[in-house]
C-alpha positions in Angstrom: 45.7 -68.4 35.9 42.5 -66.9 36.6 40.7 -63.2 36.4 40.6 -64.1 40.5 43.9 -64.1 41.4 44.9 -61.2 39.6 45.4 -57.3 40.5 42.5 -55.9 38.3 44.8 -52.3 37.8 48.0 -55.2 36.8 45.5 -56.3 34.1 44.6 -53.1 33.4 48.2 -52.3 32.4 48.7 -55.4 30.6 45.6 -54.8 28.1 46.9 -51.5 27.4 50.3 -53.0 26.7 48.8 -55.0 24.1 46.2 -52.7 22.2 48.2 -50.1 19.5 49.1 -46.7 20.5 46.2 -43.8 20.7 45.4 -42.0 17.3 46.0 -38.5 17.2 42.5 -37.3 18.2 42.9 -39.4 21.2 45.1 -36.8 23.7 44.1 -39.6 26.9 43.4 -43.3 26.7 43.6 -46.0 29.6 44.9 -45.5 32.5 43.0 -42.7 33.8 39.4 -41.4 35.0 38.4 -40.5 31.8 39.4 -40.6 28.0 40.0 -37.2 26.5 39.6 -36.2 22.6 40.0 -33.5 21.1 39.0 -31.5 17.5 35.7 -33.4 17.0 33.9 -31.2 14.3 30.5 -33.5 14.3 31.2 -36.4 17.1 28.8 -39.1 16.7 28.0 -42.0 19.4 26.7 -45.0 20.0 26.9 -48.0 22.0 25.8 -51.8 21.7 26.3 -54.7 24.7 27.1 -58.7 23.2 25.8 -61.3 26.0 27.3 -64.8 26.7 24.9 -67.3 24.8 22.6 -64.5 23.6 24.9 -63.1 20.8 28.1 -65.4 21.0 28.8 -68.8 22.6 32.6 -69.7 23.7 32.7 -73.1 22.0 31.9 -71.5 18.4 34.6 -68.8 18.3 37.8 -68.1 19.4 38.6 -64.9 22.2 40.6 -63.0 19.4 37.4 -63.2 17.3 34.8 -62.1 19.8 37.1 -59.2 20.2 37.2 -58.4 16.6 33.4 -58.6 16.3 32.5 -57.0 19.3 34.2 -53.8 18.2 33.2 -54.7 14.3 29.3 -54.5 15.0 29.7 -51.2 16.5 32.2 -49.9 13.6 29.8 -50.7 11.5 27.1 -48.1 13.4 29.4 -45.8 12.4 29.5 -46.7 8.3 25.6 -46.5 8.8 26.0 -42.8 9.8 28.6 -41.9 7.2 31.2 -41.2 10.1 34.6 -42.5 10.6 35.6 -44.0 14.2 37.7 -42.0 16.6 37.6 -43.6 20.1 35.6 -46.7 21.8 35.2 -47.7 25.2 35.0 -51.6 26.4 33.1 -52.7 30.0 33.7 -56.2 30.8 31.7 -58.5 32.7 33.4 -61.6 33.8 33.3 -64.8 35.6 36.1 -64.9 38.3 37.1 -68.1 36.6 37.8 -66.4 33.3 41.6 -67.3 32.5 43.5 -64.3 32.1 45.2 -65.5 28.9 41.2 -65.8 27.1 41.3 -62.7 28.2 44.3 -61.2 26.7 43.1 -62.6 23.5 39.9 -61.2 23.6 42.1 -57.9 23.7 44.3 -58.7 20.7 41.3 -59.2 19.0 39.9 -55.8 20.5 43.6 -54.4 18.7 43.4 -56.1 15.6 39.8 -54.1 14.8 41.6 -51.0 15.9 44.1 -51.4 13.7 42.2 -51.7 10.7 40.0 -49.3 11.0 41.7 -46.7 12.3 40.5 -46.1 16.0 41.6 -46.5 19.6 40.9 -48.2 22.7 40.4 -45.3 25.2 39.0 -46.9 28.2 36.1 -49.1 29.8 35.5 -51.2 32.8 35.8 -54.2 33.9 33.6 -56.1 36.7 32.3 -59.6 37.9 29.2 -61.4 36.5 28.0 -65.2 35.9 28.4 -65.0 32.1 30.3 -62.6 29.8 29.0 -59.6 28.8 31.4 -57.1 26.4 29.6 -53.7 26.2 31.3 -50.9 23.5 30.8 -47.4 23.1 32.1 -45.8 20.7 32.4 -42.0 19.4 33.3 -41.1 15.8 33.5 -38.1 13.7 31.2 -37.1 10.6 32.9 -36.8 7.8 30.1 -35.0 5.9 25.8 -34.7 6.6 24.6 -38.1 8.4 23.0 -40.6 6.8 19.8 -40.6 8.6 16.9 -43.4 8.3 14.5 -40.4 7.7 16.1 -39.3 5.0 14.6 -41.4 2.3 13.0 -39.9 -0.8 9.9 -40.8 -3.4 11.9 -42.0 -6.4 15.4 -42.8 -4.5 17.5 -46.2 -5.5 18.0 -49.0 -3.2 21.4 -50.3 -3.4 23.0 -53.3 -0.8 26.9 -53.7 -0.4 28.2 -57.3 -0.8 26.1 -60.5 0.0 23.4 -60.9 2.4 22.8 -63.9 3.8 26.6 -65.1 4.2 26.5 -64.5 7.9 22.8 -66.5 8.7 24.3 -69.5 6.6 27.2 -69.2 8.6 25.3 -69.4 11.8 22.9 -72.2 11.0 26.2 -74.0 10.0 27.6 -73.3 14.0 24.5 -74.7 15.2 23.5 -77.4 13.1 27.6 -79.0 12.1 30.6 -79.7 14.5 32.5 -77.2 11.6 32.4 -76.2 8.4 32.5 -79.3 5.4 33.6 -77.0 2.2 35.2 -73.8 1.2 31.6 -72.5 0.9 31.0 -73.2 4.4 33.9 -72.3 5.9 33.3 -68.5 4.0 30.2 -68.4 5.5 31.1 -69.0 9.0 34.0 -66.4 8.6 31.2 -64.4 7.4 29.3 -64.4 10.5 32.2 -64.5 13.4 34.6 -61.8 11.5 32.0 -59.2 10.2 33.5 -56.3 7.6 32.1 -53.0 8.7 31.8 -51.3 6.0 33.7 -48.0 6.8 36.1 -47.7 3.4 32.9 -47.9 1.1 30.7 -45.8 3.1 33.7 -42.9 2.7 34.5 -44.3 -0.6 30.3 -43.4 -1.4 30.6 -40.0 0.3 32.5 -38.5 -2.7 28.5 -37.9 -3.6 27.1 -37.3 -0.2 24.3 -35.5 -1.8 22.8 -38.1 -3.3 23.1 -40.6 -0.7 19.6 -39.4 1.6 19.4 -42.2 3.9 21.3 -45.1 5.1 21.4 -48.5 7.6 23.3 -51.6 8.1 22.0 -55.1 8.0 22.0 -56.2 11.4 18.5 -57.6 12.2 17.6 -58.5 8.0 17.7 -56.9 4.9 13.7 -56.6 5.2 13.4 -55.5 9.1 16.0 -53.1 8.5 14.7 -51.8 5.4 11.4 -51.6 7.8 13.1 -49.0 9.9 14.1 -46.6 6.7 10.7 -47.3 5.4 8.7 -45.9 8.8 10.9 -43.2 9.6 11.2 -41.6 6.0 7.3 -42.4 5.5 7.7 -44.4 2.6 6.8 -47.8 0.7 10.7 -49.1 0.2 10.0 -52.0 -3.0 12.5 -54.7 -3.0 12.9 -57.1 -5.8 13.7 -61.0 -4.3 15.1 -61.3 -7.8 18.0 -58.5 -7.6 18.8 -59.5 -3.9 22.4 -60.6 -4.4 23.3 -64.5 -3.6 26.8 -65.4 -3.3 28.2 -68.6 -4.6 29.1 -69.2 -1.2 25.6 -69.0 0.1 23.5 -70.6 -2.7 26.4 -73.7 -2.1 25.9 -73.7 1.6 21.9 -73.8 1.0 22.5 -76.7 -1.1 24.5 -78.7 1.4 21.7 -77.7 4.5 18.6 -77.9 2.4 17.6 -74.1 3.3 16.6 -71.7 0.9 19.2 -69.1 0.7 16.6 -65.6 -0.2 15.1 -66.3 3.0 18.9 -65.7 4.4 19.3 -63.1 2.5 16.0 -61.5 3.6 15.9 -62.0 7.2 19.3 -63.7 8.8 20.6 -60.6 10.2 24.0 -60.2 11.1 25.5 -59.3 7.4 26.4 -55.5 8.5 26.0 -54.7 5.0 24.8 -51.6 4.0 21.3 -50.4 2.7 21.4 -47.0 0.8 18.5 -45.1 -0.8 20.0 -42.8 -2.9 19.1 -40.3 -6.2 18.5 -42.6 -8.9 20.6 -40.4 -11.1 23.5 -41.5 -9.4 23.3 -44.9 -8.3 25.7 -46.4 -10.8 28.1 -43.7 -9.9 27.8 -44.4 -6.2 28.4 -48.3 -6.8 31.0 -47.5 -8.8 32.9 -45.4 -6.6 32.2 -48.1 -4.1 33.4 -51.1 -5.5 36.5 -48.9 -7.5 37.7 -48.5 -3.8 37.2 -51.3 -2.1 36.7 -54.0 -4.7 32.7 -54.8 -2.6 29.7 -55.2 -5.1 27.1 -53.4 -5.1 24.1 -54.2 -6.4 20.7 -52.2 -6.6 17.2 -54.3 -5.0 14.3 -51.7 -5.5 13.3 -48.3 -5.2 11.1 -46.0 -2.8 7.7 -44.6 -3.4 4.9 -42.9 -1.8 2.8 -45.3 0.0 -0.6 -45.3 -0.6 -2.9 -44.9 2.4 0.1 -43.1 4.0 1.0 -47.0 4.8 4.5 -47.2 5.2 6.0 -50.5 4.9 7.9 -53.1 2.8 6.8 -54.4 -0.3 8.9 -57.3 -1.6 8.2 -58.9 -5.3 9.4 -61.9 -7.0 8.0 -62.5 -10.6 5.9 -59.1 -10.6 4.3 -61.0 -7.6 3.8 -59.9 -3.8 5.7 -62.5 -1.6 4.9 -62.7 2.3 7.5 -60.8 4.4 9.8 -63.1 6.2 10.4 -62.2 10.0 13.5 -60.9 11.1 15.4 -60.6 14.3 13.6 -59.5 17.3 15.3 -59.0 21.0 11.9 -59.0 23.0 
């Protein structure tokens, strides 16, 4: 059966039956005009919009895990801040000939992020469009200072949860292979359609929120993102292509495809890793307390400086010697 020859409120009803219960901070979820919340000591928003065949295609991933990533990349806004998530919304846009069952998958998917990371489904839309478009917003709660890109400091470490590049070597597998041939590959394609935010490290790392001055995820490259820290802080952030963590999984996936895996690494996009710059002092203590919690590595890739020139930018080095930047993701 199809999204047209339902009751749109009847749907409404049956997605709430299958998402879990509001948390606590949640006092009104669906059903009515507006989602209420209450004690919210430092709310933090943001929002982010996935488009049919501009961010996911139907015939590379399963409803359940569009639902899980769509609710993933914007969980992940939230570890970038240093806040824990309280409350999302979800506006659909839909074909009429969507079958409701896709649908209700795409919602246990929607549940099954929920679930792990502790937040609830509070509302959203739903309307008619030519191709799919999921857009979530989604408040959370500081749990101490956030983690600003301006933060940055002259001196500070630059440290990188897990293994960039995963995700792009997933993707190029998607659009160059029917599926996945190895282990390696199949990792990698898990990489990019189930993203991990990284919300248990960034509060695992927020034992020594003093030291941590500014923060991002990995969502357009290591380098652009990097970039952004770089101009806002008004700083020369120095990478090392050396100390850039490759995973087994990559480098093998590389092999198979004939791709250089740094350049994943540097410019894929998509890893929703984390990118610290933090008080040299207590970087090992930070990746420590990191990857005690939550078993992720962490691995530092460079340090900050004054730029010369006032010239704010990325440097990246391999061998002591300056290597071109690579380009990452742009929307326009």
């Amino acid at each position: 059966m199809s999204l047209s020859n339902r009751n749109e409120f009847n749907l409404i009803e049956r997605w709430a039956e299958i998402l879990p219960a509001p948390r606590p901070k949640v006092l009104l979820g669906i059903g009515d005009d507006a989602a209420c919340l209450a004690d919210l000591k430092a709310p933090v928003f943001s929002c982010d919009a996935l488009i049919e065949n501009v961010h996911f295609r139907t015939d590379w991933m399963t409803p359940r895990q569009l639902g899980w990533k769509s609710l993933a990349v914007n969980i992940s806004d939230m570890a970038a801040m240093g806040a824990l998530p309280v409350a999302v919304t979800v506006s659909l846009a839909l074909p009429p000939h969507t079958a409701t069952d896709w649908v209700e998958e795409l919602y246990r998917g929607f549940a099954d992020a929920a679930e792990r990371f502790n937040c609830t489904v509070a509302g959203g839309d739903t309307a008619k469009a030519g191709e799919i478009m999921i857009n979530v917003a989604i408040i959370g709660e500081l749990t101490a200072h956030a983690l600003r890109r301006d933060g940055a400091r002259d001196g500070d470490a630059i440290l990188v949860t897990g293994y960039p590049g995963e995700s792009a070597a997933g993707l190029t597998i998607l659009q160059t292979q029917s599926k996945p041939q190895t282990a390696f590959e199949k990792h990698c394609v898990e990489k990019h359609l189930l993203p991990q935010p990284r919300i248990f490290e960034i509060q695992a790392a927020l034992k020594m929120h003093d030291a941590i001055h500014a923060a991002i995820d990995i969502s357009d490259g290591l380098v652009g993102d990097a970039a952004h820290i770089a101009n806002q802080s008004q700083l020369e952030l120095v990478i090392d292509a050396e100390s850039i963590p490759l995973s087994v999984n990559c480098e093998q996936t590389a092999i198979a495809l004939g791709a250089d895996p740094l350049q994943w690494a540097l410019a894929g996009g998509e890893d929703y890793e984390l990118l610290l710059c933090v008080d040299p002092s207590a970087a090992g203590k930070i990746a420590d307390l990191i990857q005690t919690a939550t078993h992720t590595p962490v691995h530092q890739i460079g340090y900050c400086r004054k730029p010369a020139l006032n010239a704010a930018k990325v440097l990246l080095y391999n061998n002591n010697q300056e290597m071109p930047l690579p380009e990452s993701w742009r929307h326009f």
